[in-house]
C-alpha positions in Angstrom: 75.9 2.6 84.7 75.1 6.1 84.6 78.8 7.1 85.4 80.0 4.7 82.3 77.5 6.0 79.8 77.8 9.4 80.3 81.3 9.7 81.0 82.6 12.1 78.2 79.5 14.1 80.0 79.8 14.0 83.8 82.0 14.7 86.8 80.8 12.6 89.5 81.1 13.4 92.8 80.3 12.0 96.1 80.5 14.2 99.6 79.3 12.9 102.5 75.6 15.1 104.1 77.9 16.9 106.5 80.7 17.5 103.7 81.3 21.4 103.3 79.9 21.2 99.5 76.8 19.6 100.7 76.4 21.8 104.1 74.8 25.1 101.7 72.3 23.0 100.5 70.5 21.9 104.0 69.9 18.3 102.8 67.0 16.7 104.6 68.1 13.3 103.6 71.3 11.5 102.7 70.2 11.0 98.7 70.2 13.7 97.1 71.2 14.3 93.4 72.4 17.3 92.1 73.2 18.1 87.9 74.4 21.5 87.5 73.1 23.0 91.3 69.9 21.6 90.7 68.3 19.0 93.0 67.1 16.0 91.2 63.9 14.3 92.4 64.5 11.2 94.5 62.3 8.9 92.5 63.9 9.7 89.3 67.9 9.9 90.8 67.2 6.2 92.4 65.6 4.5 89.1 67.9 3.2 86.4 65.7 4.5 83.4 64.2 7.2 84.6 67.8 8.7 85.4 69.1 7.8 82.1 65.8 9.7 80.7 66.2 12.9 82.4 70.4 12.8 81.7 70.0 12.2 77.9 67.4 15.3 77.6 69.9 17.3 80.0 72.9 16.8 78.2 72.4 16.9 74.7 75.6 18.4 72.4 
């Protein structure tokens, strides 16, 4: 959903936790969100709204 709405917006990518773009981080856990080098909170990257909340107010025009 995310990917769809904010298309124009976003370049998705996906690496694996053992991927060298992921290895600088030091990932504790295999979800992790990131939006511009900065880790997004769990509970807000898993939840539907709360995601498209904190995307809308991160990239405005």
């Amino acid at each position: 959903m995310m990917k769809e709405k904010y298309a124009d917006k976003l370049d998705l990518k996906i690496y694996p936790l053992d991927s060298d773009e992921a290895l600088p981080y030091q990932f504790r856990s295999s979800t992790n969100v990131l939006l511009d080098k900065e880790l997004i909170a769990v509970d807000i990257a898993t939840d539907t709204e709360k995601m498209d909340k904190y995307l809308s107010a991160k990239l405005v025009d």
